[in-house]
C-alpha positions in Angstrom: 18.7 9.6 -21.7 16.5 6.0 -21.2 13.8 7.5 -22.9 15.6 8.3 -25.7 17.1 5.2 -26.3 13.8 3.4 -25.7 12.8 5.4 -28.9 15.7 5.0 -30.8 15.3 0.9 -30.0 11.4 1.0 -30.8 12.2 3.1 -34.3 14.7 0.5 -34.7 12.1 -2.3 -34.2 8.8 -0.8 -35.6 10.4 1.8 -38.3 13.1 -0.7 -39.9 12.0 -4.1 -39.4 8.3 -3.4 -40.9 9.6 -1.2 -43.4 7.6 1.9 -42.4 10.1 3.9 -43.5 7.5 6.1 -46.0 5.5 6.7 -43.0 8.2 7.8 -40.3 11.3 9.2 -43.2 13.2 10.1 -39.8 13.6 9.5 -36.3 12.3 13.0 -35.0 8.9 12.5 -36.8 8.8 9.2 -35.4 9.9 10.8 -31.5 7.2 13.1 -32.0 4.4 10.9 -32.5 6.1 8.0 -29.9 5.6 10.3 -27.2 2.4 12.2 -28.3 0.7 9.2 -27.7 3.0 7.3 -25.2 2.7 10.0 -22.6 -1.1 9.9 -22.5 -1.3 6.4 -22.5 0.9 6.0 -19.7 -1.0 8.4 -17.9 -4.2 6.8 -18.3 -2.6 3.9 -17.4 -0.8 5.0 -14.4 -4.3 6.4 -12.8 -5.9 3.0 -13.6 -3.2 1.1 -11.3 -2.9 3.6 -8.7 -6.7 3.7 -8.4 -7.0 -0.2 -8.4 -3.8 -1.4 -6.4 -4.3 1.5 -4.0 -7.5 -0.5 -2.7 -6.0 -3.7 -3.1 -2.3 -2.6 -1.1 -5.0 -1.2 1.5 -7.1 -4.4 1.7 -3.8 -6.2 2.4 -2.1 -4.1 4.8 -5.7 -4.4 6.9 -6.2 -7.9 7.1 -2.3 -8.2 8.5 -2.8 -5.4 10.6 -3.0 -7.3 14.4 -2.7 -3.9 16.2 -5.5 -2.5 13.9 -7.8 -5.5 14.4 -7.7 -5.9 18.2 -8.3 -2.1 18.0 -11.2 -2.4 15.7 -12.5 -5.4 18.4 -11.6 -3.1 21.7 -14.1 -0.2 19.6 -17.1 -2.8 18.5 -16.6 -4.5 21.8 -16.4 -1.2 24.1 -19.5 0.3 21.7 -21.7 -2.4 22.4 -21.0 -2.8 26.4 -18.8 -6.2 26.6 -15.5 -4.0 27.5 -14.2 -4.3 31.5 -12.7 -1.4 33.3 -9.6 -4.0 32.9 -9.5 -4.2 29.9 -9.4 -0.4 28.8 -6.9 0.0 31.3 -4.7 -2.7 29.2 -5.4 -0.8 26.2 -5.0 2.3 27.4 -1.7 1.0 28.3 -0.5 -1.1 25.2 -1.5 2.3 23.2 0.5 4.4 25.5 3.9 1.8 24.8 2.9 2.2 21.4 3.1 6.1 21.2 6.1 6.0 22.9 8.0 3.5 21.2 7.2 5.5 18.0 8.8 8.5 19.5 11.5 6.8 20.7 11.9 5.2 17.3 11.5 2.2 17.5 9.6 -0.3 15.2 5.9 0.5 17.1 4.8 -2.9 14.8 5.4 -5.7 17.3 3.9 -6.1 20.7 6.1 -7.5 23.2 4.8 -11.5 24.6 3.6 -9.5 27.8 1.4 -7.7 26.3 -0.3 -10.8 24.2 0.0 -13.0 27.1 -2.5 -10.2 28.6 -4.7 -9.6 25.6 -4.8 -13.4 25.5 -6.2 -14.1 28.8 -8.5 -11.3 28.5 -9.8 -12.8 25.7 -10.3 -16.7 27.5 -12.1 -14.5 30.4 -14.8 -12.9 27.8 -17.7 -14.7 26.6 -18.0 -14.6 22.9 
């Protein structure tokens, strides 16, 4: 019911007001051809934007990501040797309270001031 009424406004606009009326004589001609070519344009369109904003939503949601980037650290840091027995335990652990705050639904998106008090003293004892 939008739809139509977007027609019937832009046959109002384009039809009338430039007097086009030789071209479209009626409204269903002019339907017709609106959404012949409306619907591919806004196809075309639509796959544009989901292909660009989908990197750029991604790009955002990863650089606010704190549980993602100490992750991403732990994984660089345990590849290339710097990683105590310590702190994979306290990993091991945070991701444990993680999994089961998820299944216990609640928000799994906050870490509780314990757990950065940890990470943050772990990260005072390693030498960067």
């Amino acid at each position: 019911m939008t739809f139509a009424n977007f027609i019937t406004i832009q046959y109002a606009l384009l039809v009338e007001r430039l007097a086009l009326d030789s071209i479209f004589p009626n409204i269903w001609l002019f339907a017709i051809l609106f959404v012949s070519g409306y619907v591919p344009a806004a196809i075309i369109i639509g796959y544009w934007h989901r292909k660009s904003q989908w990197r750029i939503e991604h790009e955002a949601l990863f650089n606010e990501n704190v549980i993602g980037a100490r992750m991403w650290l732990f994984m660089i840091e345990l590849i290339e040797g710097k990683v105590t027995e310590e702190e994979k335990a306290e990993v091991r652990k945070m991701l444990r309270q993680i999994i089961k705050k998820s299944t216990d639904n609640e928000s799994p998106s906050h870490i509780t001031e314990e757990e950065n008090d940890r990470l943050r003293r772990i990260r005072e004892h390693r030498e960067y």
